[in-house]
C-alpha positions as CSV (number, residue, x, y, z in Angstrom):
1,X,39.4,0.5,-12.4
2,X,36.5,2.8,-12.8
3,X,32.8,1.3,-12.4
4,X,30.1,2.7,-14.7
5,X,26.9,4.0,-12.8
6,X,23.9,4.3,-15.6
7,X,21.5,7.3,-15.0
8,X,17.7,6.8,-15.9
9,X,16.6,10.8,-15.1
10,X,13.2,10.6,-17.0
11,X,12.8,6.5,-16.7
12,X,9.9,5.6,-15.3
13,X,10.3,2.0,-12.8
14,X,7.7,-0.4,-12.3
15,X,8.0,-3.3,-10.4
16,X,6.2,-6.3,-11.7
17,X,6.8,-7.5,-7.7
18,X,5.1,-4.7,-6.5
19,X,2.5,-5.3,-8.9
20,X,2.0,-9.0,-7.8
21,X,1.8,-8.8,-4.2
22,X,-0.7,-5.8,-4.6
23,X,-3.1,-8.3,-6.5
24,X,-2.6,-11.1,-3.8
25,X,-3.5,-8.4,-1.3
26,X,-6.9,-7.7,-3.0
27,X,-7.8,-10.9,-3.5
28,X,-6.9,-12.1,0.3
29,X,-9.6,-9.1,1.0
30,X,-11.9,-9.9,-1.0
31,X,-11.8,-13.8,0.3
32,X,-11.6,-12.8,3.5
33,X,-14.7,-10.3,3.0
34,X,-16.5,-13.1,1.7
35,X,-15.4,-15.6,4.9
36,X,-16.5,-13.0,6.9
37,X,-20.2,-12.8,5.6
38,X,-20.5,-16.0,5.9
39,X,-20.2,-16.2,9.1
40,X,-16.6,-18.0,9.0
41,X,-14.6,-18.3,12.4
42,X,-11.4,-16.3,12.7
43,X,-9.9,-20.1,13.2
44,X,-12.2,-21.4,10.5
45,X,-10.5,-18.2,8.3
46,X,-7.0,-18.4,9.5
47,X,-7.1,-22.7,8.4
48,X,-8.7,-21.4,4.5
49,X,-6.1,-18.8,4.6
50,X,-3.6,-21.4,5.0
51,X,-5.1,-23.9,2.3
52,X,-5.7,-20.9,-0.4
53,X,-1.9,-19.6,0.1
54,X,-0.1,-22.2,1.4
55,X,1.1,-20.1,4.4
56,X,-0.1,-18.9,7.6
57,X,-1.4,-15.3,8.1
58,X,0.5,-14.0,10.9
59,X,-2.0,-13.6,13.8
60,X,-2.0,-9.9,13.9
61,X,-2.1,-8.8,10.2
62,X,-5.5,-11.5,10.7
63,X,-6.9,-9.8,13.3
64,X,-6.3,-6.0,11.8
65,X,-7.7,-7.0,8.5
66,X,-10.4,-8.8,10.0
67,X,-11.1,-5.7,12.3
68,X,-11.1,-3.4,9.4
69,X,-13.6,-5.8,7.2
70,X,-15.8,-5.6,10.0
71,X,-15.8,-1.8,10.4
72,X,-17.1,-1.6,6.5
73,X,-19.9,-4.3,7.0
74,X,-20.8,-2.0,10.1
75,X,-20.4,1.4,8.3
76,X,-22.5,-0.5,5.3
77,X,-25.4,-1.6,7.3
78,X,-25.5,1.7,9.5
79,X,-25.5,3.9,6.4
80,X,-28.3,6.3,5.8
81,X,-31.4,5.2,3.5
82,X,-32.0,8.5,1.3
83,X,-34.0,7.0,-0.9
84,X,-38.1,6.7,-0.6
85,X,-39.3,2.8,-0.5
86,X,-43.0,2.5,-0.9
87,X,-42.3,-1.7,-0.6
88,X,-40.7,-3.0,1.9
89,X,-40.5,-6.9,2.6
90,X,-39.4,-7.6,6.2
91,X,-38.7,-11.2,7.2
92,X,-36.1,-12.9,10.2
93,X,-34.3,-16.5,9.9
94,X,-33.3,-18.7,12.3
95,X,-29.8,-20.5,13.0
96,X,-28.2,-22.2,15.5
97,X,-24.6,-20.6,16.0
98,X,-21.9,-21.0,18.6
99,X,-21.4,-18.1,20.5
100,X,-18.4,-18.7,22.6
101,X,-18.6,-21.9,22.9
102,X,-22.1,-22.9,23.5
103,X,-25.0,-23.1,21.2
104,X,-27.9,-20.9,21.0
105,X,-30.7,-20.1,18.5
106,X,-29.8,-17.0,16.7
107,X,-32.1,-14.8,14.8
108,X,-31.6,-12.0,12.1
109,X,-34.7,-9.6,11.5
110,X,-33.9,-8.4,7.3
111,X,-35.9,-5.4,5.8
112,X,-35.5,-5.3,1.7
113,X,-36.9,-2.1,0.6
114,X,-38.3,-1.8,-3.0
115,X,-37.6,2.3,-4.5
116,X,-39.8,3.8,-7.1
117,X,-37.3,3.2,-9.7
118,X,-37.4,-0.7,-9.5
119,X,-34.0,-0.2,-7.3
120,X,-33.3,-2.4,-4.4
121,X,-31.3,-2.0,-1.1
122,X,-30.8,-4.8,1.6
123,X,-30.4,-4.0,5.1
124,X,-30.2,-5.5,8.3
125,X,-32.2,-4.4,10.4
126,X,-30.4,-5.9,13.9
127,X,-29.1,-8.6,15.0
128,X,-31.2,-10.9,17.4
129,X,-30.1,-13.3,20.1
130,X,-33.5,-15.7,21.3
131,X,-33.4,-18.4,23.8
132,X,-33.9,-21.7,23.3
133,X,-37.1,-21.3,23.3
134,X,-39.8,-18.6,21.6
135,X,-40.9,-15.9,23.8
């Protein structure tokens, strides 16, 4: 009995599984991006995670992801301003957040610069952490 082994020398292989899982993996980014600039808990992200895919994240590929989302929001806000901006609107907000289990008043300070060209850029200018009451 002799088995017949089929060569494919020039095929190219695709797998449509391959394919799949790489979409899922972009769109669990993106919704986790999103999460993230909203200001979702890592619990509060973990229990969407588990509605949106029906399974748990393991812990660890949570936390890397999360880590690495975090690193691009940082790098984003941090990046150089090359541009000139002869406008630039300045303006904070108010919230109250919890911060490791207590409540505080948190403030962010936002600059939107205006360019010459009518083109726009939104930055951050830092985070602020007031007390309970105004200095």
């Amino acid at each position: 009995m002799s088995d017949k082994i089929i060569r494919f020398d020039d095929a190219l292989f695709g797998s449509a599984v391959i394919e799949r899982c790489r979409r899922r993996e972009s769109s669990v980014e993106e919704a986790l991006m999103e999460m993230c600039l909203a200001g979702v808990s890592t619990r509060g992200v973990d229990d969407t995670g588990r509605l949106l895919w029906g399974e748990r994240m393991p812990s660890r590929t949570l936390s890397d992801k999360l880590k690495k989302i975090h690193k691009e929001i940082d790098e984003w806000r941090k990046r150089p301003l090359e541009s000139e901006y002869p406008y630039v609107f300045v303006d904070g907000v108010r919230h109250k957040r919890s911060w490791g289990g207590h409540v505080e008043n948190a403030g962010v300070l936002v600059a939107i610069g205006v360019g010459c060209l009518c083109s726009m850029v939104l930055r951050p200018v830092e985070r602020l952490v007031f007390s309970p009451k105004e200095r």
